[in-house]
N, CA, C and O atoms as a GROMACS GRO file, in nm:
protein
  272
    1UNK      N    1   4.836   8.947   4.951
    1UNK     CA    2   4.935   9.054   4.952
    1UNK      C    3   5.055   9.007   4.872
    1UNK      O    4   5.109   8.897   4.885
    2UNK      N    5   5.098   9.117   4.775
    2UNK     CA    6   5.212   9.074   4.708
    2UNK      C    7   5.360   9.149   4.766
    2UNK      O    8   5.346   9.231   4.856
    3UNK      N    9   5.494   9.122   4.719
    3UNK     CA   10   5.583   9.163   4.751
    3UNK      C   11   5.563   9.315   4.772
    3UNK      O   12   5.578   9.372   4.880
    4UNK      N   13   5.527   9.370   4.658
    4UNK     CA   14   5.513   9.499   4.629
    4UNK      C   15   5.428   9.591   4.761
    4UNK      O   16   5.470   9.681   4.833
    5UNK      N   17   5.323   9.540   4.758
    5UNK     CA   18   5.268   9.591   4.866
    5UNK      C   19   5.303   9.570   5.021
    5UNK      O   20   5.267   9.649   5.109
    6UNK      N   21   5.360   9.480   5.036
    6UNK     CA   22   5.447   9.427   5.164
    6UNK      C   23   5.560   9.571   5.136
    6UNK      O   24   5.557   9.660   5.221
    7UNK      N   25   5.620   9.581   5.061
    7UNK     CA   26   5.736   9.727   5.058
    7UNK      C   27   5.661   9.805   5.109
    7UNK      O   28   5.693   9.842   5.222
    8UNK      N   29   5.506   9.872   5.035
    8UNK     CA   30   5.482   9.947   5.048
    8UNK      C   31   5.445  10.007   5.217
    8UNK      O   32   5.484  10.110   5.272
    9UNK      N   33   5.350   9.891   5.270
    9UNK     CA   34   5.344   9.861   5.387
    9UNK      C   35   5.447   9.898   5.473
    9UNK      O   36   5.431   9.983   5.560
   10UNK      N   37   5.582   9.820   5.446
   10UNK     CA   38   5.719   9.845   5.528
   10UNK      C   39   5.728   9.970   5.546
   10UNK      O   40   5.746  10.023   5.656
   11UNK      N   41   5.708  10.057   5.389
   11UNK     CA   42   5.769  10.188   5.428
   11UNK      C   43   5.670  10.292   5.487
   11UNK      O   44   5.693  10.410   5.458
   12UNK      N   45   5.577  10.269   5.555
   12UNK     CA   46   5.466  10.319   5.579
   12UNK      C   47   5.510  10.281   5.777
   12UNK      O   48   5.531  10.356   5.873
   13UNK      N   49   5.508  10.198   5.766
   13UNK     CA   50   5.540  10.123   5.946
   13UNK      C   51   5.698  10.216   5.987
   13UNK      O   52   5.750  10.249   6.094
   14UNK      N   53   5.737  10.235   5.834
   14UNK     CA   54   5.865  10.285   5.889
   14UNK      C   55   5.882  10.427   5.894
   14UNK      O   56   5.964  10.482   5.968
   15UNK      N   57   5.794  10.492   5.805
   15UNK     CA   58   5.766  10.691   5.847
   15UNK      C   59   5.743  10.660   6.024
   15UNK      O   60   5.808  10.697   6.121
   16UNK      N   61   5.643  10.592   6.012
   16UNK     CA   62   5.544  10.625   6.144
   16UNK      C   63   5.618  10.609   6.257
   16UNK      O   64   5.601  10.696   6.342
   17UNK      N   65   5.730  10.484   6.293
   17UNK     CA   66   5.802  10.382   6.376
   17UNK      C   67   5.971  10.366   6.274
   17UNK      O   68   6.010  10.268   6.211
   18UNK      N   69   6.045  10.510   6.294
   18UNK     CA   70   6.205  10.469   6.273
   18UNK      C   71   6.252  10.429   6.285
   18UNK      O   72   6.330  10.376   6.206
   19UNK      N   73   6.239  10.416   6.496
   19UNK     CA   74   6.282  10.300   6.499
   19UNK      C   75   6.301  10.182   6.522
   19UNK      O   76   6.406  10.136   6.568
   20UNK      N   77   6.207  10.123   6.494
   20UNK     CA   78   6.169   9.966   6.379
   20UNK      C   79   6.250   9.954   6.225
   20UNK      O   80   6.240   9.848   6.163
   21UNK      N   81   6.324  10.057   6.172
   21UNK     CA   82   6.323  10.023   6.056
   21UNK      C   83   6.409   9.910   6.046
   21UNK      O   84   6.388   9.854   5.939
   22UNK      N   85   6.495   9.855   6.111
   22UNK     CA   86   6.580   9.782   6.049
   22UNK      C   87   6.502   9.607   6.082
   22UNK      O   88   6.517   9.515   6.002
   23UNK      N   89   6.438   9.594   6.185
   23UNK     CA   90   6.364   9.477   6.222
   23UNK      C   91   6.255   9.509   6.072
   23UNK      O   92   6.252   9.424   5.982
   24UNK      N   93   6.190   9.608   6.064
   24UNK     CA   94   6.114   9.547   6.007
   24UNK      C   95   6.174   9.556   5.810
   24UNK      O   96   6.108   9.554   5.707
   25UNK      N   97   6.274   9.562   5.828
   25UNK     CA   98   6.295   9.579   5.665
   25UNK      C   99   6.357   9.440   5.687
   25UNK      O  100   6.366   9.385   5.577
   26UNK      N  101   6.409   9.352   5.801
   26UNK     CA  102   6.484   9.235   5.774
   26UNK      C  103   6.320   9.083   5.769
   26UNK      O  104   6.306   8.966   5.735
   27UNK      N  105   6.255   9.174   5.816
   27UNK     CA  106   6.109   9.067   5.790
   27UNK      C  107   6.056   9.050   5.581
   27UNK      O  108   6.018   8.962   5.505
   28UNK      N  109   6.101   9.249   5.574
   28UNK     CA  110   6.077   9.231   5.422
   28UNK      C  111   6.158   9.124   5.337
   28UNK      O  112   6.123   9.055   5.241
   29UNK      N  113   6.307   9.136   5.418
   29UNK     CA  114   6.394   9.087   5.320
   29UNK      C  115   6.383   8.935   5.344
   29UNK      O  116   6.454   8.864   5.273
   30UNK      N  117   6.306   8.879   5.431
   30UNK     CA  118   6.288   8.751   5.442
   30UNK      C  119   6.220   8.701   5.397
   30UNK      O  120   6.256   8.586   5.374
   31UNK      N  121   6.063   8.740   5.346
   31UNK     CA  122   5.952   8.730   5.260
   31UNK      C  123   6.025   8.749   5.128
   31UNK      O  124   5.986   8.672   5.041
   32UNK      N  125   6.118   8.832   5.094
   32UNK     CA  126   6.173   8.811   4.951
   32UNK      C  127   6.240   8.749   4.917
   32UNK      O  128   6.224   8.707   4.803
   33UNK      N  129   6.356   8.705   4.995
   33UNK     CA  130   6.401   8.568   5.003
   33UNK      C  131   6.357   8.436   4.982
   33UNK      O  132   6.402   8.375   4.885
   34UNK      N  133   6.265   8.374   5.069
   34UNK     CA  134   6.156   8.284   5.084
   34UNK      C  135   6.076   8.268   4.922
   34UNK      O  136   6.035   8.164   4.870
   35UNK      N  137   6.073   8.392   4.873
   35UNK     CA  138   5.999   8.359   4.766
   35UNK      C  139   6.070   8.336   4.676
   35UNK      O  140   6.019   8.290   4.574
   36UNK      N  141   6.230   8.365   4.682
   36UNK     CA  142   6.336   8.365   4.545
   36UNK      C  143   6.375   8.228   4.586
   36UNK      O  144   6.368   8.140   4.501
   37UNK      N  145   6.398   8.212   4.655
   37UNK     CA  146   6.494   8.061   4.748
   37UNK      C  147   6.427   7.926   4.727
   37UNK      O  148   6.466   7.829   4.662
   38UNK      N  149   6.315   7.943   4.799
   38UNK     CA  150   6.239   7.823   4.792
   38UNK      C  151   6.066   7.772   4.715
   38UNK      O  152   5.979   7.687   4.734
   39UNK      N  153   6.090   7.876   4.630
   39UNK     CA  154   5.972   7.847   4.572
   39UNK      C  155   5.834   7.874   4.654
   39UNK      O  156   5.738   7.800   4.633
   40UNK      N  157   5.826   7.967   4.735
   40UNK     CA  158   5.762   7.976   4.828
   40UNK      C  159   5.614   8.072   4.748
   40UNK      O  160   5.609   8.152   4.654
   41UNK      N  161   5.481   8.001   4.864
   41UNK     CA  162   5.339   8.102   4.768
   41UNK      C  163   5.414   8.243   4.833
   41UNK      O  164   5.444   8.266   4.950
   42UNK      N  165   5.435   8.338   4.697
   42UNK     CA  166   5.445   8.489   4.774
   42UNK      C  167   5.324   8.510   4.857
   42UNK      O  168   5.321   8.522   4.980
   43UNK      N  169   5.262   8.512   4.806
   43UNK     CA  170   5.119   8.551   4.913
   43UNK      C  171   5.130   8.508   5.059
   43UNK      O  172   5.125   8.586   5.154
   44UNK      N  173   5.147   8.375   5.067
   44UNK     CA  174   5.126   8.298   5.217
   44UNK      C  175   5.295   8.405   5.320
   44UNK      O  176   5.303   8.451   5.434
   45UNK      N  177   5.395   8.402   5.201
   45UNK     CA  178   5.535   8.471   5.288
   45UNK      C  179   5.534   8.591   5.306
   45UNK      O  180   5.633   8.634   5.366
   46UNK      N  181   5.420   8.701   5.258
   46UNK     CA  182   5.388   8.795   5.276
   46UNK      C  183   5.331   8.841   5.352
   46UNK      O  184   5.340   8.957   5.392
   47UNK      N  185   5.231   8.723   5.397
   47UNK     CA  186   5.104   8.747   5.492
   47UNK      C  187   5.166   8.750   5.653
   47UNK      O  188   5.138   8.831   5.742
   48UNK      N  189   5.277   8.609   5.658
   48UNK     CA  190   5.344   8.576   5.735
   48UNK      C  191   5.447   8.732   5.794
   48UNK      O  192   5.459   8.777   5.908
   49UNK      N  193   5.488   8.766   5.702
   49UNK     CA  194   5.603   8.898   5.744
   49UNK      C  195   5.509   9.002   5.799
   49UNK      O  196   5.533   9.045   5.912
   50UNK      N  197   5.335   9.077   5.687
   50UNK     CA  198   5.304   9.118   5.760
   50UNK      C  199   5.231   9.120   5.902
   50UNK      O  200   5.203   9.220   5.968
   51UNK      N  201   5.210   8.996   5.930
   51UNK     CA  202   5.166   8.940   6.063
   51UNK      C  203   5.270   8.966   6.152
   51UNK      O  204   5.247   9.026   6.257
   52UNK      N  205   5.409   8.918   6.117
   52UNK     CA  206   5.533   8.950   6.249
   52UNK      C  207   5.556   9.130   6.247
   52UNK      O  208   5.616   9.175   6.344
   53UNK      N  209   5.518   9.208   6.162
   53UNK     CA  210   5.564   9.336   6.179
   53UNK      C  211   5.467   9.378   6.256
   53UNK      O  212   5.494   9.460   6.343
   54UNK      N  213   5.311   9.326   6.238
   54UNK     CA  214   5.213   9.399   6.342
   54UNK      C  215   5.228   9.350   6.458
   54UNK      O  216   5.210   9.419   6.558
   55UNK      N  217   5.263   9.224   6.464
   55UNK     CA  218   5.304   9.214   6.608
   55UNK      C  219   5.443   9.295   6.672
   55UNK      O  220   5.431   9.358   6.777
   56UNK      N  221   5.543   9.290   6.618
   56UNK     CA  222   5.690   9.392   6.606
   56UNK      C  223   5.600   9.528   6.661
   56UNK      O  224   5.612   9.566   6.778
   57UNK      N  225   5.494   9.609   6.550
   57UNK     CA  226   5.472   9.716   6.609
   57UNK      C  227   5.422   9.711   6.752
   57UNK      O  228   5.460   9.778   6.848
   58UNK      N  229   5.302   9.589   6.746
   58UNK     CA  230   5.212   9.629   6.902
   58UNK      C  231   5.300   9.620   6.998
   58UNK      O  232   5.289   9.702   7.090
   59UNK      N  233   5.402   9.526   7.004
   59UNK     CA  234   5.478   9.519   7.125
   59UNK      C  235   5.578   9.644   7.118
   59UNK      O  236   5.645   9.650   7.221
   60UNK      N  237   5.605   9.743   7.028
   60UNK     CA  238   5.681   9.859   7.076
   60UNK      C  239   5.592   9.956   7.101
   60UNK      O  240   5.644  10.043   7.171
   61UNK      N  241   5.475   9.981   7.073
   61UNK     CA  242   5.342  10.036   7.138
   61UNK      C  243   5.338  10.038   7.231
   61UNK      O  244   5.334  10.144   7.293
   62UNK      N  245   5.336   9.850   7.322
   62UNK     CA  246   5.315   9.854   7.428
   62UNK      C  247   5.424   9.898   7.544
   62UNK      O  248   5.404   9.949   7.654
   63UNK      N  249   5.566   9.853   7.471
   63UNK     CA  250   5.665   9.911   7.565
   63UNK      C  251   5.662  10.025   7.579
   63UNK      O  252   5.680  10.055   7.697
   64UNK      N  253   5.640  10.139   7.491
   64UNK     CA  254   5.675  10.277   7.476
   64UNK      C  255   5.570  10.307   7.533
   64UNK      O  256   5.555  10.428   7.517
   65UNK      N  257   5.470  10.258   7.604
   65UNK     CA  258   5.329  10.291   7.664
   65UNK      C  259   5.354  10.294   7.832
   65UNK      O  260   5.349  10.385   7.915
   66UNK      N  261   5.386  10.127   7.841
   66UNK     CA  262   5.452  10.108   7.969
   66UNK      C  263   5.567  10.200   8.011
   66UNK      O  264   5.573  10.202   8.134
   67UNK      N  265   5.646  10.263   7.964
   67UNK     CA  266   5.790  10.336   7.998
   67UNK      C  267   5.704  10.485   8.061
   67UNK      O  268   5.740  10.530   8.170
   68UNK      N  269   5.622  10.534   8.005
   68UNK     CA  270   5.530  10.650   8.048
   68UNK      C  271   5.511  10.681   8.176
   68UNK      O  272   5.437  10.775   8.207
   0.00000   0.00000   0.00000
């Protein structure tokens, strides 16, 4: 996964889940960071962000499930 598609992703998590947007746009901006900053594989800091946003989503899934 590249930067690009990590956006695309973001803004897709973020129609669906509003409000998430700001957690999960600060995961984007950390994967873009990571890759400007430290020389980082984009791929591996991409994979990483989208791994914490699916977890970010399931656990507001599960809260908003539990509150029911």
């Amino acid at each position: 996964m590249r930067l690009q598609e990590l956006y695309i992703y973001c803004r897709e998590v973020i129609e669906k889940y509003p409000e998430l947007a700001d957690e999960v746009m600060q995961h984007f901006a950390l994967a873009e960071m990571e890759c400007e900053d430290d020389a980082s594989s984009e791929e591996h800091e991409c994979e990483l962000s989208y791994t914490d946003i699916e977890d970010l989503v399931a656990e507001y899934k599960s809260n908003t499930t539990a509150k029911r």
